[in-house]
N, CA, C and O atoms as a CHARMM CRD file, in Angstrom:
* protein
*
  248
    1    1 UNK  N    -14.77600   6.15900  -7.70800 PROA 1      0.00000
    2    1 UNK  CA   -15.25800   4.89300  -8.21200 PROA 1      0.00000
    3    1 UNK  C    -14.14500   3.84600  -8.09200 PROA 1      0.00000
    4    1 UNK  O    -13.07300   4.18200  -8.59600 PROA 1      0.00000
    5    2 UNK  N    -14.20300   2.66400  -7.52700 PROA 2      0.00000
    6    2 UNK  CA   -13.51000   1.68800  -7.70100 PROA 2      0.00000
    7    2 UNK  C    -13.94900   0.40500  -7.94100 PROA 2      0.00000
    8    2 UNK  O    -14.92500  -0.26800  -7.61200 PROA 2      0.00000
    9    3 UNK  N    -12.30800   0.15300  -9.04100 PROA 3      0.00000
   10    3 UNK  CA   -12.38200  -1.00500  -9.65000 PROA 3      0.00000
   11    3 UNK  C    -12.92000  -2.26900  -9.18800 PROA 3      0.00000
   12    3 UNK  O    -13.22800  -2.28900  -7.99600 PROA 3      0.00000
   13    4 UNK  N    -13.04400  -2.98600  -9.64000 PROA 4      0.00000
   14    4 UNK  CA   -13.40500  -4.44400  -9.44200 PROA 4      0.00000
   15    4 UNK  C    -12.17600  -4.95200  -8.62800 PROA 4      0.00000
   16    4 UNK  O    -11.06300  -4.49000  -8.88200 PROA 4      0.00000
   17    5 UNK  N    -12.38600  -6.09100  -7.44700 PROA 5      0.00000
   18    5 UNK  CA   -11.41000  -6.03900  -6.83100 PROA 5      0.00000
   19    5 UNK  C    -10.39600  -6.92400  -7.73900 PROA 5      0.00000
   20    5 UNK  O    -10.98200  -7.69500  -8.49800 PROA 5      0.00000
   21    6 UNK  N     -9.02200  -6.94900  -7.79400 PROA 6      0.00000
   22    6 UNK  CA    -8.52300  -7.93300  -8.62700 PROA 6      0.00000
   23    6 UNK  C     -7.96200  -8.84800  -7.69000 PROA 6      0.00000
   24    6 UNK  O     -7.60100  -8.56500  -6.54800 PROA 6      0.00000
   25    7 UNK  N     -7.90900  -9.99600  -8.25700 PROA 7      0.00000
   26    7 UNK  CA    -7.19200 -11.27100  -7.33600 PROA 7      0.00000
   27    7 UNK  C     -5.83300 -11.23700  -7.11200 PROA 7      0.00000
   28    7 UNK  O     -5.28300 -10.55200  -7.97500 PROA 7      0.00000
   29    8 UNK  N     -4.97400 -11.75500  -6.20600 PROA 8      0.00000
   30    8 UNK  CA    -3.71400 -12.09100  -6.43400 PROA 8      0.00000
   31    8 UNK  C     -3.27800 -13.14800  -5.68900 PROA 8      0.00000
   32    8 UNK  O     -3.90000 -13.63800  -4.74700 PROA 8      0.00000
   33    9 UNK  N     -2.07900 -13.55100  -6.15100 PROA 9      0.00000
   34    9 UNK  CA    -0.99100 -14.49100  -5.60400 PROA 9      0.00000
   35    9 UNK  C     -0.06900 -14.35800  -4.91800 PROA 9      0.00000
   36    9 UNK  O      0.85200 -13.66100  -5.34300 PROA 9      0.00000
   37   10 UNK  N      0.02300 -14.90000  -3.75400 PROA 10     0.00000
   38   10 UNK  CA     1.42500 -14.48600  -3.10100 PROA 10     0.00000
   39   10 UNK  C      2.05300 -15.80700  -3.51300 PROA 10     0.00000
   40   10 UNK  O      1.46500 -16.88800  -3.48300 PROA 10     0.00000
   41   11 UNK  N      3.99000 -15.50400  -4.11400 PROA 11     0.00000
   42   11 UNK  CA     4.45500 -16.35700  -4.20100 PROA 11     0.00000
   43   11 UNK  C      5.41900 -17.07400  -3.38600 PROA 11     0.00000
   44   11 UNK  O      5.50200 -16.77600  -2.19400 PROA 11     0.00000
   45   12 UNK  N      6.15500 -17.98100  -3.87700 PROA 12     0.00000
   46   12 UNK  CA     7.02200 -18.90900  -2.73800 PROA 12     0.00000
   47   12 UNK  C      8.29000 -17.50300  -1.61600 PROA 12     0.00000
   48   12 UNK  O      8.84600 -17.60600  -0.52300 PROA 12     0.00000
   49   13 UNK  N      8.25500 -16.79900  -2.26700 PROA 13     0.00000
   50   13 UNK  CA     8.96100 -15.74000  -1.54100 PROA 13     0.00000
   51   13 UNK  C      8.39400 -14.49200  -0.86500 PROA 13     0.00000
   52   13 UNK  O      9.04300 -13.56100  -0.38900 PROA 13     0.00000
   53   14 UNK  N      6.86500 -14.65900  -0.91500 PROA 14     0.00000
   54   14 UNK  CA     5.95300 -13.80300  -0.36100 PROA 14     0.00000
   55   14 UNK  C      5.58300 -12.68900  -1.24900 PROA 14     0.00000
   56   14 UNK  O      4.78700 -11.81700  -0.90200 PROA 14     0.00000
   57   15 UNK  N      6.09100 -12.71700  -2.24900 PROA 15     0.00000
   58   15 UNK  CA     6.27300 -11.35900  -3.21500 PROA 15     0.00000
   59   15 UNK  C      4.65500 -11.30200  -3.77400 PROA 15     0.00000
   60   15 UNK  O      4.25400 -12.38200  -4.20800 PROA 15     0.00000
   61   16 UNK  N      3.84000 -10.35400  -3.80700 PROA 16     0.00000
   62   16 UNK  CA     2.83100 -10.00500  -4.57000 PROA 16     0.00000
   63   16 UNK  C      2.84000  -8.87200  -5.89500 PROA 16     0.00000
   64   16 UNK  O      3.26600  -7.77400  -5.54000 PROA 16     0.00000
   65   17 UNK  N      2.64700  -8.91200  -6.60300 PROA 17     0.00000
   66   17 UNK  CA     2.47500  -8.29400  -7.66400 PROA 17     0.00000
   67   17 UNK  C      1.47000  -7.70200  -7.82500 PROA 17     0.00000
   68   17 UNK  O      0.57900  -8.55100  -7.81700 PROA 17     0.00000
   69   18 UNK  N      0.93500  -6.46200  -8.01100 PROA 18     0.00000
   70   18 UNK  CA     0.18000  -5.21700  -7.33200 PROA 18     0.00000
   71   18 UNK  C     -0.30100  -4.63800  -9.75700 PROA 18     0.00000
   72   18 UNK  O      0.50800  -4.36800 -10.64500 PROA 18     0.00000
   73   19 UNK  N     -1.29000  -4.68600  -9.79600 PROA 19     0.00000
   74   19 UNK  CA    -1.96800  -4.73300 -11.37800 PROA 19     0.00000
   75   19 UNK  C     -1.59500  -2.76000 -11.17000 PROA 19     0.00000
   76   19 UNK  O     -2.10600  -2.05500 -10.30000 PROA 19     0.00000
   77   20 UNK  N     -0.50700  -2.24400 -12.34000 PROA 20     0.00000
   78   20 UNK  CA    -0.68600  -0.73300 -12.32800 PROA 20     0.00000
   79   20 UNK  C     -2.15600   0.08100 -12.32100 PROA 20     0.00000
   80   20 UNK  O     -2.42700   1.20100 -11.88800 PROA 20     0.00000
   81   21 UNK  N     -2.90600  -0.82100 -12.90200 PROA 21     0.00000
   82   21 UNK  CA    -4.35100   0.20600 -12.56000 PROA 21     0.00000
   83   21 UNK  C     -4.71700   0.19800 -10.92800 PROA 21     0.00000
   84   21 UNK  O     -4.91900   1.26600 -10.35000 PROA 21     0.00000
   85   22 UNK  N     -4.77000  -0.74500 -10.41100 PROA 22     0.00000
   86   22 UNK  CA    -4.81800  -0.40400  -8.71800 PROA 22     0.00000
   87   22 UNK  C     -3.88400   0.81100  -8.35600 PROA 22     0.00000
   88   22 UNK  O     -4.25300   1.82700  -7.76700 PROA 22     0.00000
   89   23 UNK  N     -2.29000   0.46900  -8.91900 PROA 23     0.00000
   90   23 UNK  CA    -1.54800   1.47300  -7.85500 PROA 23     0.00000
   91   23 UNK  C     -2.14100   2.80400  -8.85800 PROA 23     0.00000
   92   23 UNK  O     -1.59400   3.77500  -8.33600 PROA 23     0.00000
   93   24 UNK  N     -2.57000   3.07100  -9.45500 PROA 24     0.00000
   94   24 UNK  CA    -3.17200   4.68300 -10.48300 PROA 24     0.00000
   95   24 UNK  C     -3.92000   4.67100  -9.48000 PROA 24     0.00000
   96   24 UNK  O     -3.71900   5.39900  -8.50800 PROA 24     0.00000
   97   25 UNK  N     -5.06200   3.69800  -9.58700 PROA 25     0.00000
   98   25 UNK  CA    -6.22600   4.46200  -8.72800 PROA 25     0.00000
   99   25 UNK  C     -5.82900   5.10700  -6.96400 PROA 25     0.00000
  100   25 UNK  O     -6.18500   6.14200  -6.40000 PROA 25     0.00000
  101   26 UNK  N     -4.81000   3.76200  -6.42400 PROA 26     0.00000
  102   26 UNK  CA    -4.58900   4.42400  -5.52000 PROA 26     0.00000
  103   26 UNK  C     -3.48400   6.09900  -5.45500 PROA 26     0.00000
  104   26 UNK  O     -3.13000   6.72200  -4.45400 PROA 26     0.00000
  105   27 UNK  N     -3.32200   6.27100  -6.30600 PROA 27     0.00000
  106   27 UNK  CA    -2.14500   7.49900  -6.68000 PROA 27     0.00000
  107   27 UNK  C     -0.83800   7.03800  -6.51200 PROA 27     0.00000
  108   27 UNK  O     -0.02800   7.89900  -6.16800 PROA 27     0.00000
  109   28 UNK  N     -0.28300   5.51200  -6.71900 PROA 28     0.00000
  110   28 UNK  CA     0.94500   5.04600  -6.29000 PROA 28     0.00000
  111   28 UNK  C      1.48000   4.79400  -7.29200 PROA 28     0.00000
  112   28 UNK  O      0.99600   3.93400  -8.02900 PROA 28     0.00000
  113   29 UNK  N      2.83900   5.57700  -7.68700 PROA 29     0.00000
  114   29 UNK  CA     3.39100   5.82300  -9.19600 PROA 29     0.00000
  115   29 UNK  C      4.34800   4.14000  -8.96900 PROA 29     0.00000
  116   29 UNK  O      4.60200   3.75500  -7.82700 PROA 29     0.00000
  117   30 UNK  N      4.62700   3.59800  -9.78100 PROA 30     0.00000
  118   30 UNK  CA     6.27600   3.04300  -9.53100 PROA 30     0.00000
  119   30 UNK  C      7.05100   3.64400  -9.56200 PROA 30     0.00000
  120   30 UNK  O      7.29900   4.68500 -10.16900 PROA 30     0.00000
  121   31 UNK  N      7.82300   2.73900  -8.53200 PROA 31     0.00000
  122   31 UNK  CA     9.07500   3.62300  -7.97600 PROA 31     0.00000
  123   31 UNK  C      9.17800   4.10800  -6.39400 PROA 31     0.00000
  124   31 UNK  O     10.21600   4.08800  -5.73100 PROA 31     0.00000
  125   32 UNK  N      7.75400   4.58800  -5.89000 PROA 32     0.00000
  126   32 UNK  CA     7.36900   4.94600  -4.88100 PROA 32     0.00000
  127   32 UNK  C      7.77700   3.84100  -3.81300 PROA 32     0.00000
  128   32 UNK  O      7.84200   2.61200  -3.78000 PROA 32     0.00000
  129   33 UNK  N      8.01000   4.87900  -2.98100 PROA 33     0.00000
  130   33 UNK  CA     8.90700   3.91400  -1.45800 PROA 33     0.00000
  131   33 UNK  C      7.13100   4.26200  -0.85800 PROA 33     0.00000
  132   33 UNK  O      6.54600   5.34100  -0.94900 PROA 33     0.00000
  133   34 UNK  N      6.39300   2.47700  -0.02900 PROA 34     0.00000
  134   34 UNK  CA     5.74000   2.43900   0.74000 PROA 34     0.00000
  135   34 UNK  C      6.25400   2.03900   2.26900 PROA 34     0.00000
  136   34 UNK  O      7.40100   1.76700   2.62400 PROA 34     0.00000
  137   35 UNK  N      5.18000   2.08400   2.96500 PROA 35     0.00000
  138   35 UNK  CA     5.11000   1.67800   4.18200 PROA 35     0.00000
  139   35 UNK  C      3.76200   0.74900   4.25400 PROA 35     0.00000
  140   35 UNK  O      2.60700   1.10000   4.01200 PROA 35     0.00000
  141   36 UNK  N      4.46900  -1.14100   4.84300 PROA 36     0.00000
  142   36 UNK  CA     3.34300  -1.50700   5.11400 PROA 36     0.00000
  143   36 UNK  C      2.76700  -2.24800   6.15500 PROA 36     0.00000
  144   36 UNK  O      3.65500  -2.79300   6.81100 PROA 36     0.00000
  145   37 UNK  N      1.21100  -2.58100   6.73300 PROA 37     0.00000
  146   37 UNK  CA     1.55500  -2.73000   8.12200 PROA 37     0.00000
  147   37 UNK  C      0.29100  -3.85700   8.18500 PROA 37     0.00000
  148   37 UNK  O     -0.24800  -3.75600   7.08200 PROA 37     0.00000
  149   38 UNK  N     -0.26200  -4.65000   8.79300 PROA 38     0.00000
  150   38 UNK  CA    -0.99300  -5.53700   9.36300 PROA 38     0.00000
  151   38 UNK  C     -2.40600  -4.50300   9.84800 PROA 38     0.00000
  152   38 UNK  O     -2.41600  -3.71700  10.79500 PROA 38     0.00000
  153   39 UNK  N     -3.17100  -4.69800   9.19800 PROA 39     0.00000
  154   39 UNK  CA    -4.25600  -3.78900  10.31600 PROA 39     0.00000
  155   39 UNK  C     -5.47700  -5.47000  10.48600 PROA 39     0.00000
  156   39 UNK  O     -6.62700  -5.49300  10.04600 PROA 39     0.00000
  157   40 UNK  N     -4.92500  -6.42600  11.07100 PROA 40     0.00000
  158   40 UNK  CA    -5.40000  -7.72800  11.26300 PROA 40     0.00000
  159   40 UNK  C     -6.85600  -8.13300  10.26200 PROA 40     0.00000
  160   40 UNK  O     -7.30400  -7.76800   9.17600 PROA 40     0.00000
  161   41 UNK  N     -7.07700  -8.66700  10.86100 PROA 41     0.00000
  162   41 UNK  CA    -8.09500  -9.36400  10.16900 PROA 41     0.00000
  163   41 UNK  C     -7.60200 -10.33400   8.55900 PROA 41     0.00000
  164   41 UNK  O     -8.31500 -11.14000   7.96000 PROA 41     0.00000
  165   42 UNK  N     -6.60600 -10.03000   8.30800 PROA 42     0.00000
  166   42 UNK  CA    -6.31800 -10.51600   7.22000 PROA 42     0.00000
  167   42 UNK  C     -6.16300  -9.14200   6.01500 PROA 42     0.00000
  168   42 UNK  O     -6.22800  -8.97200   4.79800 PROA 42     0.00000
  169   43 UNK  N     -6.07700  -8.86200   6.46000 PROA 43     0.00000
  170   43 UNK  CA    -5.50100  -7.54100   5.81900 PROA 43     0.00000
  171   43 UNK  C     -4.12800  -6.83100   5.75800 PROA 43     0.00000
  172   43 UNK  O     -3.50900  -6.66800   6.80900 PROA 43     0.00000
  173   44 UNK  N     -3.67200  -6.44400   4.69900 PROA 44     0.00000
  174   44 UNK  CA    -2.37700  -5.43400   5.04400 PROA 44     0.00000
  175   44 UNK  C     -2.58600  -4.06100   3.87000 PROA 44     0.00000
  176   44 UNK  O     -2.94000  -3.87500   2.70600 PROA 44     0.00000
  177   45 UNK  N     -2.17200  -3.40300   4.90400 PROA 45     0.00000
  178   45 UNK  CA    -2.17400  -1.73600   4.56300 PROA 45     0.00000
  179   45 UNK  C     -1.14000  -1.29300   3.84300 PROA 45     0.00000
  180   45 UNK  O     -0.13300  -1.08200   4.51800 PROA 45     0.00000
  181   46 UNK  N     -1.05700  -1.09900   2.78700 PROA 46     0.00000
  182   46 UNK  CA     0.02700   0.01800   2.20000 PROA 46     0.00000
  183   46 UNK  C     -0.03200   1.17700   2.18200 PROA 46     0.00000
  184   46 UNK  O     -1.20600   1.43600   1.91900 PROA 46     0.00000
  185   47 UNK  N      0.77700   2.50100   2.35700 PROA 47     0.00000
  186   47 UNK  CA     0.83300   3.57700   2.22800 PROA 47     0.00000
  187   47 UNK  C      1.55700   4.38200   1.41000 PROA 47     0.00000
  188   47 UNK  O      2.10000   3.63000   0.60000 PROA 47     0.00000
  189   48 UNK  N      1.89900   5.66500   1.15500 PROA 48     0.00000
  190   48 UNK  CA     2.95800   5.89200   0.80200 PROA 48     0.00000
  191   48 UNK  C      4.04400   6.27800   1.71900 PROA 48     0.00000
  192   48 UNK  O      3.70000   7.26900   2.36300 PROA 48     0.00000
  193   49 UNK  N      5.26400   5.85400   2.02700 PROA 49     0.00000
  194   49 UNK  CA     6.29300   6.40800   3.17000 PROA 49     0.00000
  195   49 UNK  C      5.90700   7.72600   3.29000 PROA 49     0.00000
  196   49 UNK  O      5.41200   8.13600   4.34000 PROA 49     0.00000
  197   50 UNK  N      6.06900   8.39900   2.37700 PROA 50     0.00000
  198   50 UNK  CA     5.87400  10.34300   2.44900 PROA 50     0.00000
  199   50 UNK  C      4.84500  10.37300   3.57100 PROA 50     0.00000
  200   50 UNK  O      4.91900  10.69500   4.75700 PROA 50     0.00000
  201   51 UNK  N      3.57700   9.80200   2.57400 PROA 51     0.00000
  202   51 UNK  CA     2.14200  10.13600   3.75600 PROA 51     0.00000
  203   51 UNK  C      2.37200  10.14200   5.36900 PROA 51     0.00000
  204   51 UNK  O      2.07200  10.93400   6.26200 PROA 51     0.00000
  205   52 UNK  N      3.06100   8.85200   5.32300 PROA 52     0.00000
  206   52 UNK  CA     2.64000   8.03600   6.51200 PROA 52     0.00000
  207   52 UNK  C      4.01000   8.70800   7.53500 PROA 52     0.00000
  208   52 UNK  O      4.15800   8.35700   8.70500 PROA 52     0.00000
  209   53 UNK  N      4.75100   9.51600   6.97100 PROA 53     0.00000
  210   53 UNK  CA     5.83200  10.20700   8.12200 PROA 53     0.00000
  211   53 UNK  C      5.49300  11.20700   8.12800 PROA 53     0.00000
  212   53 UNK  O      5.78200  11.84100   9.14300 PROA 53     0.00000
  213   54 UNK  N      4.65900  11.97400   6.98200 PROA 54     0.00000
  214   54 UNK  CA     4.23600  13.32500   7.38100 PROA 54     0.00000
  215   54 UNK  C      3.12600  12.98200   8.31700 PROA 54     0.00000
  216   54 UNK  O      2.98400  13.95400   9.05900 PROA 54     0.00000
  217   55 UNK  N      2.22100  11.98500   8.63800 PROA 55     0.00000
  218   55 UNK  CA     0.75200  12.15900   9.26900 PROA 55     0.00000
  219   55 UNK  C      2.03600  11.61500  10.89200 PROA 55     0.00000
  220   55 UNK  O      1.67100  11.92500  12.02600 PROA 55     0.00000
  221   56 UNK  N      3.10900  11.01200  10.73200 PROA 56     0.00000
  222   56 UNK  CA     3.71400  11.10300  12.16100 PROA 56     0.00000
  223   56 UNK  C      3.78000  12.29700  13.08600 PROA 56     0.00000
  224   56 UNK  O      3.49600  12.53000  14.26100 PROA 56     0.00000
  225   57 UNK  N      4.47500  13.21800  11.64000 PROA 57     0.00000
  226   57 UNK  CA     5.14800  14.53700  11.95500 PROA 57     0.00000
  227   57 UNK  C      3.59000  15.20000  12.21500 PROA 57     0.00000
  228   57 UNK  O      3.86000  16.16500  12.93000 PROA 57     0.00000
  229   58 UNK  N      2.76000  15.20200  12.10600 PROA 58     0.00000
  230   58 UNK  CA     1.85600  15.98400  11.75400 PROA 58     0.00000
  231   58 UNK  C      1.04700  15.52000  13.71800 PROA 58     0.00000
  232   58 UNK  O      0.59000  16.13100  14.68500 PROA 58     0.00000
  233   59 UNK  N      1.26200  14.42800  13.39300 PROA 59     0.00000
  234   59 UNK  CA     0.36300  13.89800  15.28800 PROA 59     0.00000
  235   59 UNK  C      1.09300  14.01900  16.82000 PROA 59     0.00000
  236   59 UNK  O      0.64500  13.93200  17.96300 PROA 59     0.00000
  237   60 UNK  N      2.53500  14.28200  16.22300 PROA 60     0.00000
  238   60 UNK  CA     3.60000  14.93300  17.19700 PROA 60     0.00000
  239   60 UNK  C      4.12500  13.41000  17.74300 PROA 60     0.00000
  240   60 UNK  O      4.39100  13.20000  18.92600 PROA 60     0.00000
  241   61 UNK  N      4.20400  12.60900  16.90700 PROA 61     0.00000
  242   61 UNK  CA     5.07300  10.84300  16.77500 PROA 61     0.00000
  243   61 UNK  C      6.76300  11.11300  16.17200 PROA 61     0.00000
  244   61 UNK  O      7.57500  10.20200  16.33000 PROA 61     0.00000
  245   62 UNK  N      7.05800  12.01200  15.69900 PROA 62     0.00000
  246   62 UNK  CA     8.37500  11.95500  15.20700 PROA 62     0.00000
  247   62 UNK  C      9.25600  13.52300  15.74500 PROA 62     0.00000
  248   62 UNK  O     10.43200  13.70900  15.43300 PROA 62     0.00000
């Protein structure tokens, strides 16, 4: 089930501020090192680093 989407702000330094119930739902503790990337449209992808070097290691990329 997911939340209602919540709004945000990017500020004069690009910085966004991410509501802890999003990063729960997504399983993203603080603290956690991401990886993040453009998948266009106006969108950007976060991951977790872990995930996203094991699915490297895992596709024969690293």
């Amino acid at each position: 089930m997911l939340r209602e989407p919540a709004e945000l702000h990017v500020d004069d330094q690009g910085r966004v501020e991410l509501p802890l119930g999003l990063l729960a739902e997504a399983g993203i503790a603080p603290g956690t090192d991401l990886v993040a990337f453009s998948d266009g449209d106006g969108r950007i992808v976060l991951r977790r680093a872990e995930d996203a070097i094991r699915d490297l290691i895992e596709n024969g990329m690293l």
